[in-house]
RODO-2510 file (C-alpha; in nm, 4 decimals, decimal comma):
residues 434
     n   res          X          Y          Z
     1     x     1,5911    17,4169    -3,7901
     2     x     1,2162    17,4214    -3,9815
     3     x     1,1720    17,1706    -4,2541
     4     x     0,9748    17,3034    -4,5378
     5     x     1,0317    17,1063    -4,9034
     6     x     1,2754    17,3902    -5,0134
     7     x     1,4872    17,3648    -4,7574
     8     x     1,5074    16,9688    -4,8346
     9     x     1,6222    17,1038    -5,1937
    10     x     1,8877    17,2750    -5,0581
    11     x     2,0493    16,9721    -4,8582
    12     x     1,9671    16,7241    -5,2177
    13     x     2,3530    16,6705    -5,2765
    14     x     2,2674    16,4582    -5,5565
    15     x     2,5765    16,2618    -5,7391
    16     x     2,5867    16,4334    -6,0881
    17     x     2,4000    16,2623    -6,3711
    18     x     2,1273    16,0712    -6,1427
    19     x     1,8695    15,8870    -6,3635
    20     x     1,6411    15,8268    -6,1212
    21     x     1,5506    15,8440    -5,6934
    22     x     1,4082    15,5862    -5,5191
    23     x     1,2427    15,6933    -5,1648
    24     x     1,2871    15,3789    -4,9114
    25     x     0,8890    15,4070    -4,7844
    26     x     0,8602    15,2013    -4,4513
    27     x     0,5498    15,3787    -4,3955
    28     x     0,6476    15,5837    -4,0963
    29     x     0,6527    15,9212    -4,0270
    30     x     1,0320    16,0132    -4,1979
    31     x     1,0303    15,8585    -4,4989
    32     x     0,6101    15,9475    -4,5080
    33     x     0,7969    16,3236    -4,5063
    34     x     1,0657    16,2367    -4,7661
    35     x     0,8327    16,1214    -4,9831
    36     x     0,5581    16,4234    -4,9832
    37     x     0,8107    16,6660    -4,9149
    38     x     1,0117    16,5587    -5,2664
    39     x     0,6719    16,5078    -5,4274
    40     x     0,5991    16,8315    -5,3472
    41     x     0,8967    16,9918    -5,5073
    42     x     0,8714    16,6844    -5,8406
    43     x     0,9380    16,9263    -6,0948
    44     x     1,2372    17,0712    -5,9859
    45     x     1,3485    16,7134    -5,9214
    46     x     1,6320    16,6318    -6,1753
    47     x     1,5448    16,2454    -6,2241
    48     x     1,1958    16,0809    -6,2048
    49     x     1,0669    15,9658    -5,8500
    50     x     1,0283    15,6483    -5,7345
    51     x     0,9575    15,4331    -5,3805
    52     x     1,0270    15,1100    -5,2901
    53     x     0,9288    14,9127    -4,9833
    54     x     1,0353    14,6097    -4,7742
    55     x     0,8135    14,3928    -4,5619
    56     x     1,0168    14,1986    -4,3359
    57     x     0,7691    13,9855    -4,2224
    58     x     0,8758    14,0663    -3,8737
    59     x     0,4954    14,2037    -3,7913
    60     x     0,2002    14,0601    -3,8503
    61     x     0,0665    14,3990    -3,9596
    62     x     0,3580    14,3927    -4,2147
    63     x     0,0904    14,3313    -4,5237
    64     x    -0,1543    14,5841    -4,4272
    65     x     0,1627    14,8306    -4,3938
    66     x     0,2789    14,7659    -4,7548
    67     x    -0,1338    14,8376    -4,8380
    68     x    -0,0473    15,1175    -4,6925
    69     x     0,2298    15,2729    -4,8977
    70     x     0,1161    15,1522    -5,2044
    71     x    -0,2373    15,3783    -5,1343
    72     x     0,0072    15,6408    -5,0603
    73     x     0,1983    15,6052    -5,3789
    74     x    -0,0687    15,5519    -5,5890
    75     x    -0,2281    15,8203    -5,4722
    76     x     0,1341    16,0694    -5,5314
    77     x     0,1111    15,8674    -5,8736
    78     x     0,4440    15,7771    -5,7553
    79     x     0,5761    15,4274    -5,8741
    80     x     0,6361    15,1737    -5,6083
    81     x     0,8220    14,8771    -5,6016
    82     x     0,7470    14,5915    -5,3161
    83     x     0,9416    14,3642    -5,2098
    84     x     0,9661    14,0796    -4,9233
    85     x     1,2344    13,9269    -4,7642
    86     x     1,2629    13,6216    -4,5190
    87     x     1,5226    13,7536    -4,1803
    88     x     1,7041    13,4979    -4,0303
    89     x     1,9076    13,6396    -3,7794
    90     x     2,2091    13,3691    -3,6884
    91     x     2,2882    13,2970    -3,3293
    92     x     2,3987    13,6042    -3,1090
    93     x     2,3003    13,8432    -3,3447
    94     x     2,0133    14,0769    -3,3270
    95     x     1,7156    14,0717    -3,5262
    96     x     1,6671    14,4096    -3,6511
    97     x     2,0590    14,3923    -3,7374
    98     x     1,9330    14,1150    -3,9672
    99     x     1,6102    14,3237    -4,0995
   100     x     1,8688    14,5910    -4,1738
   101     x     2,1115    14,3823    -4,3700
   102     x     1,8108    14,2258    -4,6142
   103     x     1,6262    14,5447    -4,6823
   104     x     1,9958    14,6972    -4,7992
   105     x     2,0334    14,3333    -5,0312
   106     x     1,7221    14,4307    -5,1837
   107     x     1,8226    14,7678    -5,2349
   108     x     2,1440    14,6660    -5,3538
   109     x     1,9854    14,4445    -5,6140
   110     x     1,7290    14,6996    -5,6886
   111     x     1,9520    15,0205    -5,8427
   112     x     2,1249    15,0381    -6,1447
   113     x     2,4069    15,2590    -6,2183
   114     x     2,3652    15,6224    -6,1192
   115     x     2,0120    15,5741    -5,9408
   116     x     2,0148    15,7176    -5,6133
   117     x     1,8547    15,5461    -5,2822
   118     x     1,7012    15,8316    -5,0226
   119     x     1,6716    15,7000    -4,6956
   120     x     1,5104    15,9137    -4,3765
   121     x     1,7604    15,9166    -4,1214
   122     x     1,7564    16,1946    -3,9602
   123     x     1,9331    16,4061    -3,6837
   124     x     1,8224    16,2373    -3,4046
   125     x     1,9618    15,9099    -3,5559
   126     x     2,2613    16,0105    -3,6158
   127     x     2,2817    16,0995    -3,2990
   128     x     2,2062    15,7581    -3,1608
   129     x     2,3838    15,5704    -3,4455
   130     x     2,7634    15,8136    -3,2748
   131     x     2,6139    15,6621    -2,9634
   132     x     2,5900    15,2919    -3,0038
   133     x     2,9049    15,3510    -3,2145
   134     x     3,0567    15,4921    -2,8541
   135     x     2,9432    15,2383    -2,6438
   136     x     3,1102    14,9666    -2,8816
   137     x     3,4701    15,1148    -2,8415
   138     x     3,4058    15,1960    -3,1889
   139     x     3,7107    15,4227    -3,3959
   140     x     3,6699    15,7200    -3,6334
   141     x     3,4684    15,5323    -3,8903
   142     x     3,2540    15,3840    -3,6489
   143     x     3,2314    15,7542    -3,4918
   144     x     3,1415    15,9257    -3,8302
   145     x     2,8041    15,7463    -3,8217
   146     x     2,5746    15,7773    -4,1299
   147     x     2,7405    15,9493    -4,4649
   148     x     2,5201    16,1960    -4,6497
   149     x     2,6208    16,0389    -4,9641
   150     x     2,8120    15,6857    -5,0079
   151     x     2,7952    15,4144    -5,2770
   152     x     2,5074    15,1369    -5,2929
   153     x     2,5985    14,8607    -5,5180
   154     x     2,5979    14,9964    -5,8963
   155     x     2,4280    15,3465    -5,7693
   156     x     2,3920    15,5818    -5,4450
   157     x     2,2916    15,6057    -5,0888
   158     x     2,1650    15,9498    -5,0048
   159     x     2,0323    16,0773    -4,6687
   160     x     1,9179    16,3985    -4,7186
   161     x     1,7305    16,4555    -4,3776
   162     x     2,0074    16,4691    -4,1442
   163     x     2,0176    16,8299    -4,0994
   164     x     1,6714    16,8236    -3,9124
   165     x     1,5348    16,6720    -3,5570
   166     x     1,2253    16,4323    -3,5241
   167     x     1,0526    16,6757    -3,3811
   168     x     1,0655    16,9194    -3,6581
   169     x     0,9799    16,6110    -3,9432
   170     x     0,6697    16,5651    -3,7028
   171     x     0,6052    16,9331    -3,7047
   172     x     0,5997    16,9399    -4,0711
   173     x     0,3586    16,6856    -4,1133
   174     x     0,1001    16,8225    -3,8607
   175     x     0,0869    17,1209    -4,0422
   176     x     0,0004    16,9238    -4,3712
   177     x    -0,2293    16,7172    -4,2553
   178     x     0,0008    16,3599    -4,3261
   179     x    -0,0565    16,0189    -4,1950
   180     x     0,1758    15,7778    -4,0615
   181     x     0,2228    15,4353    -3,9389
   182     x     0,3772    15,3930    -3,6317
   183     x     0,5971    15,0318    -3,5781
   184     x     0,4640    14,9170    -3,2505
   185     x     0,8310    14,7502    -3,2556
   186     x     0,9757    15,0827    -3,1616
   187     x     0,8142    15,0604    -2,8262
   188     x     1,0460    14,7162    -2,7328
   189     x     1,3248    14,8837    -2,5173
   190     x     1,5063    14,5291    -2,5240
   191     x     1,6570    14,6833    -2,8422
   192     x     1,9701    14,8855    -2,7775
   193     x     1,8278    15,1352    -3,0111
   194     x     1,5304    15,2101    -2,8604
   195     x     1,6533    15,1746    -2,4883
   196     x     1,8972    15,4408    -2,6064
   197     x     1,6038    15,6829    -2,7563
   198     x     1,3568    15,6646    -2,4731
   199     x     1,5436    15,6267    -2,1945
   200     x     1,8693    15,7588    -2,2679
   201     x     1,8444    16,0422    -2,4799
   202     x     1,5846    16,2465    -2,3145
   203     x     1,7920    16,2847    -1,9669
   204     x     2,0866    16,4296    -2,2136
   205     x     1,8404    16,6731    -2,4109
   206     x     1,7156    16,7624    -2,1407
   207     x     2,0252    16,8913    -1,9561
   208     x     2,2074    16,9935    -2,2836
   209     x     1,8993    17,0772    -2,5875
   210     x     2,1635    17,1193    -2,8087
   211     x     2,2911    16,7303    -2,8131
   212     x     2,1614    16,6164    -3,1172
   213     x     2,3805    16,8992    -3,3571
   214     x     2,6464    16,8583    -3,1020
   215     x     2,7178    16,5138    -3,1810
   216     x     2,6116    16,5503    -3,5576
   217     x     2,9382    16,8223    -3,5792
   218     x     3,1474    16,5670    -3,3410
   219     x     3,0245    16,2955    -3,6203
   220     x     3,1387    16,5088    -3,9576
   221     x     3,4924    16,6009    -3,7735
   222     x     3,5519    16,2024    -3,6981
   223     x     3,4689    16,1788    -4,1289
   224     x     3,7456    16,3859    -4,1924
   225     x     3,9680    16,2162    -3,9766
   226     x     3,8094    15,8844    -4,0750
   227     x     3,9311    16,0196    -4,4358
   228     x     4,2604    16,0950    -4,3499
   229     x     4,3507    15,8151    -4,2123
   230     x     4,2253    15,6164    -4,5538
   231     x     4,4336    15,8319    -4,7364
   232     x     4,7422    15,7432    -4,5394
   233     x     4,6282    15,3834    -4,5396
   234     x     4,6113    15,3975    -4,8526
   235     x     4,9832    15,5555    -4,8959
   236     x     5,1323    15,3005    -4,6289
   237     x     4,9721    14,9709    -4,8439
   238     x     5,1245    15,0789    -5,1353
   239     x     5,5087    15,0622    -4,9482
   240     x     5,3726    14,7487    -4,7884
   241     x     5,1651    14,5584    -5,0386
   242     x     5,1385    14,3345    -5,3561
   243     x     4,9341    14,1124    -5,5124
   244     x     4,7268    14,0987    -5,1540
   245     x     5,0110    14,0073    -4,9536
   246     x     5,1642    14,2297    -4,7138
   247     x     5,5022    14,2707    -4,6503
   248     x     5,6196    14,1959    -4,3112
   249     x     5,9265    14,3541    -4,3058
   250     x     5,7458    14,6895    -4,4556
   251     x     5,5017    14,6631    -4,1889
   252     x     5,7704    14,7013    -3,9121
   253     x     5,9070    15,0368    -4,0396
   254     x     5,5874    15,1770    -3,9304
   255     x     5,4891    15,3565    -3,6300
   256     x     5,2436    15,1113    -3,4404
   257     x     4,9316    15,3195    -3,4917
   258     x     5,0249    15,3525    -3,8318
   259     x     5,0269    14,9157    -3,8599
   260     x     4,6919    14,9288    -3,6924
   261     x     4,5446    15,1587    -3,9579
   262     x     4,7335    14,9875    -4,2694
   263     x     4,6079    14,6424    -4,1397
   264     x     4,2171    14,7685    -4,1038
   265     x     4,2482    14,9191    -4,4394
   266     x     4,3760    14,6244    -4,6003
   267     x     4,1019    14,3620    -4,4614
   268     x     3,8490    14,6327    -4,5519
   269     x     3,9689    14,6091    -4,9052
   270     x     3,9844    14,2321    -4,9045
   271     x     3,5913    14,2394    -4,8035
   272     x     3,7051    14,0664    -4,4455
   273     x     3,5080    14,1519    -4,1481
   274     x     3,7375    14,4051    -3,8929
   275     x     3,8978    14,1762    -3,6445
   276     x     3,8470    14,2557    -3,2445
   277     x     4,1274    14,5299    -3,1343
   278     x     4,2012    14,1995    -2,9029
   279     x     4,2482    13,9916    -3,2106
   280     x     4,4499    14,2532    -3,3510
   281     x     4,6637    14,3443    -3,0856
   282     x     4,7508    13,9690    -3,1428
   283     x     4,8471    14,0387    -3,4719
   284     x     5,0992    14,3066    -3,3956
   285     x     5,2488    14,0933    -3,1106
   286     x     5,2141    13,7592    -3,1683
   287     x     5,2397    13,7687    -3,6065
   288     x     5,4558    14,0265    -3,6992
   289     x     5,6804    14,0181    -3,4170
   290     x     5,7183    13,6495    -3,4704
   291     x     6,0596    13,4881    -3,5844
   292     x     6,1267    13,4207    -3,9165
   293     x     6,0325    13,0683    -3,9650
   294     x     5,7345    13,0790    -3,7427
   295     x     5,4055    13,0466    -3,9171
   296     x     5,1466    13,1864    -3,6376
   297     x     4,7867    13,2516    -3,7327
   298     x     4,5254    13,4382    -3,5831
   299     x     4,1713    13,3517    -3,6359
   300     x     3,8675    13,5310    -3,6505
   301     x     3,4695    13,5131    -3,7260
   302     x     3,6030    13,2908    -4,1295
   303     x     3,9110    13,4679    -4,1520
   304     x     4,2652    13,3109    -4,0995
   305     x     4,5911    13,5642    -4,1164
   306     x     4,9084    13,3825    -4,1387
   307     x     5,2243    13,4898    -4,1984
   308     x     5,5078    13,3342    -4,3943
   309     x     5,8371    13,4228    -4,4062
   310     x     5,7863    13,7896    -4,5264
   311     x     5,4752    13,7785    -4,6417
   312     x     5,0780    13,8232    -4,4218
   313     x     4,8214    13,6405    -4,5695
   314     x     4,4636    13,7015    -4,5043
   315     x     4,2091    13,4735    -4,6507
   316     x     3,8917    13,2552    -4,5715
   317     x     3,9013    12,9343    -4,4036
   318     x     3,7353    12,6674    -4,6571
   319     x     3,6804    12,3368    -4,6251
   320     x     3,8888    12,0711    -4,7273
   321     x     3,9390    11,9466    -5,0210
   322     x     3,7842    11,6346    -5,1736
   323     x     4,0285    11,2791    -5,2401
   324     x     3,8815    10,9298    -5,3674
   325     x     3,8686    10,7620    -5,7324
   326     x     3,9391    10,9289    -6,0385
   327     x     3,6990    10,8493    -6,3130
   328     x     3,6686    11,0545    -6,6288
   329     x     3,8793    11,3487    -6,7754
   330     x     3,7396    11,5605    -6,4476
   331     x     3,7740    11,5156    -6,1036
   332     x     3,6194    11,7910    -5,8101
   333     x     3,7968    11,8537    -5,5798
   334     x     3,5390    12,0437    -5,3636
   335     x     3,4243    12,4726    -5,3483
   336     x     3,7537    12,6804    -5,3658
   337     x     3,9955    12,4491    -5,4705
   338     x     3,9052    12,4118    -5,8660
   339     x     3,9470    12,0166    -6,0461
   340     x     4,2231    11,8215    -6,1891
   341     x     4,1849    11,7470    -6,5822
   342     x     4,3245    11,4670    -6,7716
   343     x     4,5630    11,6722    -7,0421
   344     x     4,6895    11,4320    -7,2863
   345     x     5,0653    11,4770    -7,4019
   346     x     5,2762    11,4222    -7,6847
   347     x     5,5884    11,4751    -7,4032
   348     x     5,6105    11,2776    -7,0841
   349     x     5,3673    11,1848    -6,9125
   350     x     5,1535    10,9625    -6,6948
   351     x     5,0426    10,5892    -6,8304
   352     x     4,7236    10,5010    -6,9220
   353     x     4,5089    10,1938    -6,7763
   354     x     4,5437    10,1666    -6,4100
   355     x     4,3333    10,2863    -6,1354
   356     x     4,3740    10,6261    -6,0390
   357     x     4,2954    10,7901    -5,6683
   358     x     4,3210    11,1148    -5,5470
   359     x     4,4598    11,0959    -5,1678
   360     x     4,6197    11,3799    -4,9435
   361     x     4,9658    11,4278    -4,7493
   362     x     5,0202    11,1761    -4,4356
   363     x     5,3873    11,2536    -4,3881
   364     x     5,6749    11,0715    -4,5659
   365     x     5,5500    11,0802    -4,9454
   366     x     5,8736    11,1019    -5,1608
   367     x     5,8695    11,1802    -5,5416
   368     x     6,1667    11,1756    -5,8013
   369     x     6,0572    11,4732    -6,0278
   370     x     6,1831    11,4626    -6,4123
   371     x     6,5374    11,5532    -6,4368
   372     x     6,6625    11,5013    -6,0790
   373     x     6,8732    11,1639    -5,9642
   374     x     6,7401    11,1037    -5,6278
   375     x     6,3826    11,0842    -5,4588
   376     x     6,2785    11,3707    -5,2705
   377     x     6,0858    11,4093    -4,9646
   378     x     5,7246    11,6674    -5,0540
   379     x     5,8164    11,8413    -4,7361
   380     x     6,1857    11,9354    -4,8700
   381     x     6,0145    11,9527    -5,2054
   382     x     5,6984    12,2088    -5,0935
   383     x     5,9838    12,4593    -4,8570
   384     x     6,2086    12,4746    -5,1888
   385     x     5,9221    12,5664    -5,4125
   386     x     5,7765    12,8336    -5,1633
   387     x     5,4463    12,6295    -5,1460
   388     x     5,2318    12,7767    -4,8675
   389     x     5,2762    12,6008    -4,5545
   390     x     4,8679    12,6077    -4,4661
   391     x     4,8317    12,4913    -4,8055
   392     x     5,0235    12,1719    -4,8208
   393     x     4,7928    11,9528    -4,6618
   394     x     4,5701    12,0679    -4,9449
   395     x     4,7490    11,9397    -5,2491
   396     x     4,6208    11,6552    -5,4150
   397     x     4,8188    11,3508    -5,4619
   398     x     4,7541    11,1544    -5,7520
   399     x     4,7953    10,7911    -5,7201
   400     x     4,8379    10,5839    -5,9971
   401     x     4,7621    10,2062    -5,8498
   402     x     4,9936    10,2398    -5,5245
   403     x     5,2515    10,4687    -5,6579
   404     x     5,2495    10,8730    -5,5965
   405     x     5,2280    10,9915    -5,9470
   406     x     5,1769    11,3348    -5,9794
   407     x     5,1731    11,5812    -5,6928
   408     x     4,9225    11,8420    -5,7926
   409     x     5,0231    11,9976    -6,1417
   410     x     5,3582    12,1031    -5,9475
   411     x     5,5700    11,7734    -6,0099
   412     x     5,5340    11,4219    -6,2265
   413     x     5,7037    11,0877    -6,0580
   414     x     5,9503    11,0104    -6,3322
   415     x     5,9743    10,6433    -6,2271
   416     x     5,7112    10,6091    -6,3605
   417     x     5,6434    10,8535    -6,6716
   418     x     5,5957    10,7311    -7,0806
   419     x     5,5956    10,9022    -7,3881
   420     x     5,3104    10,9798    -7,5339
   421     x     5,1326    11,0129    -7,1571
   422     x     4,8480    11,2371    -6,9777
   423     x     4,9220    11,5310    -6,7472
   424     x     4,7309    11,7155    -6,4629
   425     x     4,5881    12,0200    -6,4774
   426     x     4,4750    12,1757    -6,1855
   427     x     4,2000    12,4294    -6,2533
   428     x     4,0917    12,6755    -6,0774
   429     x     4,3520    12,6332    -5,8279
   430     x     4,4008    12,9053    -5,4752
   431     x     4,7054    13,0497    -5,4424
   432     x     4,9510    12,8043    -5,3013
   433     x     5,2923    12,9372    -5,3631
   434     x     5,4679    13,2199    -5,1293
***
């Protein structure tokens, strides 16, 4: 299909009531086209044009390439905004997946409600995206590849080029007389992505021209089902879900491709990374088929899912919380588990003047709560209340001298309480109880 500035026009799906598009300029030859093509077409633009650009730093041409689209911006009169960005790619992860994930922070950071990011993907890259997608087992989402239009932080992502080839961008530009900068980085065939475009993708053009809006159709059919399967998701977690916990005994009416999908759409919505089908094949079997008062986990990337009796949990790992000498109204008990304050009480409470340390479960700690005869065991004490068992280790045990005062804000040692006396509070404090 020929580009040509009003056919771009055509394929602007624009989110209603944009205030303003931002062009992502790299400086190459597609978003060189986005750029002049939408300049070229400015006033029937319904929001003011902008560009912004990212040096990575990855090149030490990067600064002369940023010259570069500011020249070409200034020369549009187009308003550009620069920024720079340090990648550091962890362990076993690639660099340019690293690149990719700080140029989208920025851009993230960058728009404000109903401002719309245009990025230059085009058909050909949608075609490798389905690819790589392929080769890494990956489902219907995976498969759908790159969305025409999806939400960016406060505002939109928009790729409005994925109707046309490389070849025809390039064609395009020719006839206009455009520049470009071409990433000697594209050249490195040790990325998959470029292995994959010079090696790969010729032999399958070659023998069928047609691959390119093949695979774009194949990629819009796995959105639908992609969306289908959300929806039903969607219909399943509200039978099986509440307050973030699902429920295990809901889970088991389902159909086990039906678990699969409610389980992916859950840790999606909790912001969790998708476990391995591996890891959750382990979840089917070795969690929800579990006996009742079995408390397996299964573990992945930060990301602990537990069951307890009926309920999956799906949470973080943290570190552990911090014990030692209480001084002050406030003690810290470390990131994600909030502080104890000193509350002082007209009712019972705890006495004033001795030492007070905060220490952590070794096994054995008893405690006579107010109101009951007999000293209790924490254990007996943490099943009856429904505390979590992965969080029992993390309640803090306030000593008053030797003697187990207060556990948490849960229970008070009456042995030992006064009138007037102080209480804990326990701000901040994770979800401990079933």
């Amino acid at each position: 299909m020929e580009f040509t500035p009003d056919a771009l026009l055509t394929k602007l799906e624009l989110p209603p009531a944009a205030k303003r598009l931002w062009v992502a300029l790299s400086g190459g030859l597609d978003s060189t086209v986005l750029l002049q093509a939408l300049n070229a077409r400015r006033g029937s633009l319904p929001a003011p044009l902008n560009a912004v650009h990212v040096d990575h730093g990855l090149n030490p041409d990067s600064a002369r390439w940023a010259a570069r689209c500011q020249a070409v911006c200034d020369a549009l009169d187009v308003p550009l905004e620069r920024f720079a960005v340090i990648v550091d790619a962890v362990p076993g992860a690639s660099v340019e997946a690293a690149a990719r994930d700080a140029r989208y922070e920025v851009f993230r950071e960058l728009l404000e409600a109903d401002e719309v990011l245009l990025t230059a993907q085009h058909q050909d890259d949608q075609l490798e995206t389905f690819l790589l997608q392929a080769l890494r087992g990956a489902g219907p989402h995976g498969l759908a590849a790159m969305p025409r239009l999806s939400r960016l932080g406060p505002g939109w992502l928009l790729r409005p080029l994925l109707d046309w080839s490389r070849d025809a961008l390039e064609a395009w530009a020719k006839a206009q007389g455009l520049e470009w900068l071409d990433d000697p980085s594209n050249a490195d065939e040790r990325f998959d992505r470029n292995y994959l475009r010079r090696q790969v993708l010729p032999l399958l053009k070659a023998r069928w021209p047609s691959t390119a809006q093949t695979v774009s159709r194949s990629a819009r059919h796995c959105a639908e089902a992609a969306e289908l399967a959300d929806e039903l998701a969607a219909a399943d977690l509200a039978e099986c879900g509440g307050d973030g916990v699902l429920h295990v005994s809901a889970l088991l009416r389902l159909d086990p491709p039906r678990r699969r999908n409610v389980l992916r759409h859950w840790l999606d919505w909790l912001g969790f990374p998708p476990p391995s089908e591996k890891k959750l094949e382990h979840v089917l079997s070795d969690v929800l088929e579990a006996g009742p008062d079995a408390e397996p986990c299964v573990a992945w990337t930060d990301v602990a899912l537990r069951r307890y009796r009926d309920g999956l949990y799906a949470e973080r790992e943290r570190p552990s919380p911090r014990g030692g000498r209480w001084q002050g109204d406030v003690f810290e008990l470390g990131e994600g588990w909030g502080r104890l304050r000193r509350v002082q009480s007209a009712d019972a409470g705890l006495p004033d003047g001795a030492e007070v340390e905060i220490r952590f479960r070794e096994g054995g700690e008893k405690i006579r709560p107010p109101g009951r005869a007999h000293h209790h065991d924490l254990k007996k004490l943490f099943q009856q209340a429904g505390v979590l068992p992965w969080r029992r280790h993390a309640v803090p045990l306030v000593f008053v001298g030797d003697t187990l005062a207060a556990v948490g804000d849960l229970w008070l040692n009456a042995d030992i309480v006064v009138t007037p006396g102080w209480r804990v509070a326990w701000e901040g404090r994770p979800a401990i109880f079933q």
